[in-house]
Each structure stands twice: as C-alpha cells, then as structure tokens.
C-alpha positions in Angstrom: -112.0 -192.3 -13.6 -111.9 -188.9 -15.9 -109.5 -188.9 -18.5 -106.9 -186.4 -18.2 -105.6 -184.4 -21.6 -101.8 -184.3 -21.5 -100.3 -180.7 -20.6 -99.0 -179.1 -24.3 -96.7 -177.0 -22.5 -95.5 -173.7 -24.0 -97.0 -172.5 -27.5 -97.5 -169.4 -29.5 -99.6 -166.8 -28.8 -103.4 -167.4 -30.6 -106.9 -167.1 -30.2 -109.6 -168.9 -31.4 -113.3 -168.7 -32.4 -114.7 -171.8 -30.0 -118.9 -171.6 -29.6 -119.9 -168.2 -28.3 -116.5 -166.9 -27.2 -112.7 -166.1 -28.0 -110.4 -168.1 -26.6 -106.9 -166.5 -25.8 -103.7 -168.5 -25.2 -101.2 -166.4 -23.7 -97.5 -167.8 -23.3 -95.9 -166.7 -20.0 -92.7 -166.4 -18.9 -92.0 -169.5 -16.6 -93.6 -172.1 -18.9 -97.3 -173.0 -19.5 -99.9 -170.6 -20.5 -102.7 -168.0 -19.5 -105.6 -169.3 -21.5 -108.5 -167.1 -21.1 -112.4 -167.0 -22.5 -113.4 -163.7 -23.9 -116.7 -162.3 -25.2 -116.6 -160.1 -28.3 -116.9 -157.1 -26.4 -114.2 -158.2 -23.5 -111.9 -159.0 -27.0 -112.6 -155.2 -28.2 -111.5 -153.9 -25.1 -108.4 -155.4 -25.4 -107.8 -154.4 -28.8 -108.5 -150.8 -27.8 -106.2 -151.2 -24.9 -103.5 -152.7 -26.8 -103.6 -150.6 -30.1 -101.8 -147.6 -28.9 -99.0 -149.2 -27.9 -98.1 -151.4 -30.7 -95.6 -150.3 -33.2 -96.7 -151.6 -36.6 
C-alpha cells in the first residue's frame, strides 16, 4: 500500500527552486491550494504579466 502525505491545508503564497522547475503554491479562496510546475520561461511570463499591475 502507497503511503499517503497528509494534506497541509492552506499556506502562504511561495515558490520554490525544486530540480529543473519552479514550483508555485497558490492559496485559493475555499481552502487548499493551486500548486503549479513552471519552467523558467513559463515563470517569466508570468512576471511580465503580473508587473504592470502591481503597485509597489
């Protein structure tokens, strides 16, 4: 039988360097979150995406 890892529920936003790829764990509303691999590109699309509508 495959060992299940336990569910750690909400948390904060982060991403993380793991092998290869980016990986991105988004909180969403409801509970749990979106976790999501990226590639470097994939993460610079984002950024450039993102960066015009965040308020620094």
């Amino acid at each position: 039988m495959a060992a299940q890892k336990p569910r750690t529920g909400d948390g904060p936003l982060e991403v993380t360097k793991e092998g290869r790829g980016n990986v991105l764990r988004l909180p969403v509303e409801g509970g749990g979150r979106l976790v999501m691999e990226l590639n470097d590109e994939e993460v610079k699309a984002l950024y450039d995406a993102l960066e015009p509508i965040v308020k620094r």
